[in-house]
N, C-alpha and C positions, 0 to 999 in steps of 0.2 A: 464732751464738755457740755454744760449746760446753755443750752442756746438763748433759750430767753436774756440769760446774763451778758451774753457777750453780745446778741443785738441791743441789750439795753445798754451796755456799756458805749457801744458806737455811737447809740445817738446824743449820749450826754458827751462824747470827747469832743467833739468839733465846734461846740459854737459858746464856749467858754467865754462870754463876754464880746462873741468877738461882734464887729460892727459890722451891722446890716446896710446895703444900699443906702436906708435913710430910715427915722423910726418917722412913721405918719401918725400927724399929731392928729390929735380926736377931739381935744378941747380943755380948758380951762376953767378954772371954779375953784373959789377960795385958797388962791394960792398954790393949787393943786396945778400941776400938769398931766395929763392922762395920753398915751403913743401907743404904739401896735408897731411891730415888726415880724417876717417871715419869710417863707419860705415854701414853695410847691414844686417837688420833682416827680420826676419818672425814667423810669432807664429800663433798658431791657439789656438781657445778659445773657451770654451762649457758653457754656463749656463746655470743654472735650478733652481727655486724660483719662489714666488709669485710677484703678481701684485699690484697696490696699485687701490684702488675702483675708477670708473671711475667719480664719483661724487666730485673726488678731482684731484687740477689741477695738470698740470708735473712741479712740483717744486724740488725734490726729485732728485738729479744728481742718475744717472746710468741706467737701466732695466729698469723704466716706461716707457715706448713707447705705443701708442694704438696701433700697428699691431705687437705688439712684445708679449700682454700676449693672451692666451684663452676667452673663453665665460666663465671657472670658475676660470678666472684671474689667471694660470699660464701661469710662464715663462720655453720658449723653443726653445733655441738661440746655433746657430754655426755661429762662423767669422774666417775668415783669415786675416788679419792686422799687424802692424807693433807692435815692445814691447812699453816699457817705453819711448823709443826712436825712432824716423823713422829715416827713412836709412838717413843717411849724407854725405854728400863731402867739406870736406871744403877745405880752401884756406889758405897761409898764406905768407905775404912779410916781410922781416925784413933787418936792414942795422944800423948799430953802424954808426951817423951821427957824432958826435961829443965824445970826451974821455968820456962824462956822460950824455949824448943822445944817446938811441936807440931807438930808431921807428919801431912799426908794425902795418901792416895793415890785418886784418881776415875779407874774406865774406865766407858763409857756404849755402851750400843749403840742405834744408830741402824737404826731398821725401817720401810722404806716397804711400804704396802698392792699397793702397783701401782706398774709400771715405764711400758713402753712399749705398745703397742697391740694387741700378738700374745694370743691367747688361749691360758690355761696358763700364760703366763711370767709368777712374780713378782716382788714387788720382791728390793731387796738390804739385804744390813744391812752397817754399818760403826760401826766401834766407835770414834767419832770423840771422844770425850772420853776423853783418854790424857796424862795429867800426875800428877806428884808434885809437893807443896807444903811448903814449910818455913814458919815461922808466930812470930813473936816481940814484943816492945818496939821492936824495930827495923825493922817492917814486914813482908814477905814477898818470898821468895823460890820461883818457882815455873817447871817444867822440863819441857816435854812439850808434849803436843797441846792447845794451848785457843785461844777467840775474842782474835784478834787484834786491836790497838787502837783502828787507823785507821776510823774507822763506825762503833763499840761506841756510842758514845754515845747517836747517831740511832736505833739500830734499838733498842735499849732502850726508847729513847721511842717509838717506834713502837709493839713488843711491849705497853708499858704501858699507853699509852693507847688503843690497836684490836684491833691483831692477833692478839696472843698465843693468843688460843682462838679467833682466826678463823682467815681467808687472807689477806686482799688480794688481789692481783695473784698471778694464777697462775704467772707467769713463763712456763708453757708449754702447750700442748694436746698436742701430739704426745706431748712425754716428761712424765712425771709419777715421777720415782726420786730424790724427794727431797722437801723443803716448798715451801711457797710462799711468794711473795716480799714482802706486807706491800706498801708503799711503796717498796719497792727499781725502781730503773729510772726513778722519779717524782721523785727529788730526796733520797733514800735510798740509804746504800752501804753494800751486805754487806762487813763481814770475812769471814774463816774462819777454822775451826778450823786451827791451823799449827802445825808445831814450832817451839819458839822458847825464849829462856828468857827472865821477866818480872821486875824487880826492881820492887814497889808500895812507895812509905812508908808510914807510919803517919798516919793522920788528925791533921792538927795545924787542932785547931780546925773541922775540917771537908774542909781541902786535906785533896788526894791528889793525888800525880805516878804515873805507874806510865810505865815505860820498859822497851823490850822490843828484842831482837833476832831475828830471825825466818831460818830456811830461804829464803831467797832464790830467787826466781819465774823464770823462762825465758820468753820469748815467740816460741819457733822460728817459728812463721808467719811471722812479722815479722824473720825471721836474727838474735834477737838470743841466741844459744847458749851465751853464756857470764857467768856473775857472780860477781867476784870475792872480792866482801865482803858480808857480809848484810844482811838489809833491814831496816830500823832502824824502828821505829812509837813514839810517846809519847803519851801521854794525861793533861791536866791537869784535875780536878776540885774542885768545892766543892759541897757539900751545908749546906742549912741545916735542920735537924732533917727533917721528912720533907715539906715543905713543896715547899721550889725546889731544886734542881739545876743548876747551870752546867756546862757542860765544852767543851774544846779537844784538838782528836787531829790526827795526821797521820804523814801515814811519808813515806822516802825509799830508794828506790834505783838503783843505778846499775847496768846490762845491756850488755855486748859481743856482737860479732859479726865474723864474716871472712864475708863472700858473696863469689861470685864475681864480680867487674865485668864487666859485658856479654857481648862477646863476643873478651875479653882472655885469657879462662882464669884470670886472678892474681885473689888475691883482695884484698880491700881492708878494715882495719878501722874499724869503725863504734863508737862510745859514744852510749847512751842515756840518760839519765834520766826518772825517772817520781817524781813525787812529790803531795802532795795534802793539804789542809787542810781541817778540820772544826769547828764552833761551833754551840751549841744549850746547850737547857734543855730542863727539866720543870718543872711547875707543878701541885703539887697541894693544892686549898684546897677541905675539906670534901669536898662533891657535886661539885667542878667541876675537871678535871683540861686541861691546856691542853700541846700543849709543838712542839719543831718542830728542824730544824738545816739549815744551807746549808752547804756545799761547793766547793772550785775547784781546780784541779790540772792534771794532764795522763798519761797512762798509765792514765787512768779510763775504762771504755765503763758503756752505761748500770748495770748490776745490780753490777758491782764492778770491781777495779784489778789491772795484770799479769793479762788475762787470756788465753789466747790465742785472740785472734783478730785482725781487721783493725781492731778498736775502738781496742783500748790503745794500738795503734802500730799503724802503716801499714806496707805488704808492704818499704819501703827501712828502715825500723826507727825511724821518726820518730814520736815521743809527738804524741797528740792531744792537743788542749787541752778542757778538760767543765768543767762548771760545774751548780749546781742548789740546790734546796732545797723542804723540805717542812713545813706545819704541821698539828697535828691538834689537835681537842677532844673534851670528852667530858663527857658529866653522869652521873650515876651516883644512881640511887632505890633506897638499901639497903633500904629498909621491904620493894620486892619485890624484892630482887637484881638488880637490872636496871642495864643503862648502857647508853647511846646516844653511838654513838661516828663524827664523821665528818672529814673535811678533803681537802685538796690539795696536788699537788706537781707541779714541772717539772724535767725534765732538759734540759741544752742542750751539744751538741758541734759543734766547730768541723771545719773540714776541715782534710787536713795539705796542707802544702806540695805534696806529689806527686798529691794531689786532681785530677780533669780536672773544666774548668768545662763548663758544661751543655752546649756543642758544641765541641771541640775539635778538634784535628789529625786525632784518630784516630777520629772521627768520631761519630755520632748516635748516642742510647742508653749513654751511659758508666753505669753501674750507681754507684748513689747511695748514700749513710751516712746516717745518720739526724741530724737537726737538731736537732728536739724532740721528747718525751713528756711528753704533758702526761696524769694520772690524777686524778680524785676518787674517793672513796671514800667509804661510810656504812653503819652496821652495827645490829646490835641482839644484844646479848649478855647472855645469863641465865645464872645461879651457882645450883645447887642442892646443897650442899657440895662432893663431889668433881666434880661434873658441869657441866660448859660446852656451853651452846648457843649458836651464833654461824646469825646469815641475815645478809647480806650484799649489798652493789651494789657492784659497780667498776665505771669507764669510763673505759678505756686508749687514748688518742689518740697516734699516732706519724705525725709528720710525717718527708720524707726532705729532702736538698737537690734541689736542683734537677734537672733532668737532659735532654738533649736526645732525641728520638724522630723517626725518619724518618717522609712519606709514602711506606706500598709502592708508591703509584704515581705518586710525585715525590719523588724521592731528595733533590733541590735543596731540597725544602722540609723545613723542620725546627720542629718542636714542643716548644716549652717546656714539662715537664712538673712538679709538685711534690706525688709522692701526698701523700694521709693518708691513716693508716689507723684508724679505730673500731670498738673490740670492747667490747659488755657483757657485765659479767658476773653471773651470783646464784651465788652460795655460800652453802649451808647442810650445819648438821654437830654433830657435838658431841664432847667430852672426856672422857676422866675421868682425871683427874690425882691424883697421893700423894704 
């Protein structure tokens, strides 16, 4: 999968809005309000598991890396990198224009500690929260770079109940230039920060609709190089005072393409769709916080949707069909700041049509996609005002489909094979958040 994508995806899904410790104001002038809020972690990570056989490609988000396992394909990995989240600064301007006009403006820069494995090279920053906001009796109107709708819900719950000052799932060993992925890939789907423009209502009684139109995705690996119209996400909510949470999300859109047919020279066009639905809660009562969301769709590969590679659609530009879901708990001993936080999730993806079955025409070893990932998770997180300690267990299981394997020294004979692959992980780290 594309890494850059999926560390970028990580660090726009978790802080959607959400509230920081406190925003420090910086000062006033002409009506203006001017704040700062953020974020500075560090975590260090250990893993150890298997490899997946070199005879099958790197499809499989996380620990497949070829300089990452042994000659007898284990895995044997230390990073230093950023949590869930990379360090942040943001920005914020705000000024009451009008008795039912308020305007804000948020840019955020986004700072990873470490990229890739070269020694010297550091991370990158991107200034990934980039929007203007209008604000009134009639809801809001909002215009730029922010987390997109389709997943907001899950990874919120995610972020609430584990992540947020942890990691979860590293998403990667190799590259590390971005955060990490929580429950994402397990039954969790990142959004991203997108341009788009969002219309939200006003809380009636608790509902909220927010409907959004988005910059519309390309999936060239897959020839699908053209989209006409933009990609549409909605999000429906109910809050009941700060107790439970419901919500429903999902996007649609539609992807062309001209490849060239065979060995005609003309080309031929192709239409795709990709689309995907989302449902979950939170639940929080007293010390005991509970919540969870499932998913089903098709243009979805594990960690997120429209992404480019062989996941979301297959090389003929055919949606795969994914499905999944995740639940987490949590108890929480404010006397000593503490919450113990743990649960599980699955992802599940279908083959497409153009899929070769485990032995085919073309013979032994067809290179496989992945079936299932199955993750648990369990954490231990301490608050000491601005400071967060997270120590951490993940166990990341990927199975692939099926796939046939010659004997080199009996071509005729053929081996059914269907890796899994298991990496654990510890993560420990801490915060300090404003």
């Amino acid at each position: 999968m594309n890494r850059k994508v999926a560390t970028a995806v990580v660090l726009a899904a978790l802080t959607w809005q959400a509230p920081a410790l406190c925003e420090v104001e910086l000062g006033q002038a002409a009506g203006w309000t001017v704040s700062t809020d953020g974020r500075v972690n560090a975590f260090i990570s250990v893993a150890r598991g298997t490899g997946i056989p070199d005879s099958q490609a790197l499809v499989v988000p996380g620990a497949v890396d070829d300089d990452t396992k042994d000659s007898n394909e284990k895995i044997r990995s230390t990073r230093i990198r950023n949590g869930f989240l990379a360090s942040i600064l943001g920005f914020n301007v705000k000024k009451q224009v009008l008795k039912d006009l308020k305007v804000t403006a948020r840019a955020a820069l986004w700072m990873n500690a470490s990229g890739g494995r070269t020694k010297n090279t550091g991370g990158s920053v991107d200034p990934r929260d980039l929007y203007g906001k209008l604000e009134g009796s009639w809801g809001s109107f909002l215009g730029g770079s922010t987390l997109a709708l389709f997943g907001r819900g899950g990874i919120l719950a995610d972020a609430a109940i584990a992540h947020d000052y942890g990691m979860g799932y590293p998403c990667s060993i190799q590259s590390a230039a971005g955060g990490a992925c929580g429950m994402a890939a397990f039954g969790a789907i990142f959004p991203a920060f997108e341009p788009g423009f969002v219309y939200t209502t006003p809380s009636l009684g608790g509902f909220e609709l927010a409907v959004g139109i988005y910059d519309p995705a390309l999936v060239q690996n897959s020839q699908l190089a053209r989209a006409p119209l933009p990609r549409v996400e909605a999000e429906a909510s109910f809050a009941f005072k700060d107790m439970l949470k419901v919500f429903a999300n999902g996007y649609w859109q539609t992807l062309e393409g001209s490849p060239i047919e065979g060995d005609t020279g003309k080309r031929k066009d192709i239409t795709a769709t990709g689309w995907g639905g989302q449902g979950g809660f939170m639940l929080n009562l007293g010390p005991v916080m509970a919540g969870g969301a499932g998913f089903l769709g098709q243009g979805i590969s594990p960690i997120t949707y429209l992404e480019e590679n062989e996941l979301s659609f297959d090389k003929q530009g055919e949606p795969r069909k994914s499905r999944g879901g995740f639940g987490l708990a949590a108890i929480k001993f404010d006397a000593i700041h503490l919450k113990v936080a743990g649960g599980a999730g699955v992802f599940y993806m279908d083959k497409s049509s153009h899929d070769p079955e485990p032995v085919s025409a073309s013979g032994a070893g067809n290179p496989s996609k992945p079936e299932r990932n199955f993750g648990v998770t369990a954490g231990v997180y301490q608050t000491t005002g601005p400071l967060q300690f997270a120590l951490e267990y993940f166990r990341a299981e990927h199975a692939l489909h099926k796939y046939g394997e010659a004997d080199p020294n009996d071509p005729t004979a053929i081996t059914i094979k269907k890796p899994v692959q298991v990496v654990n992980y510890i993560n420990a780290g801490f915060t300090i958040a404003w």
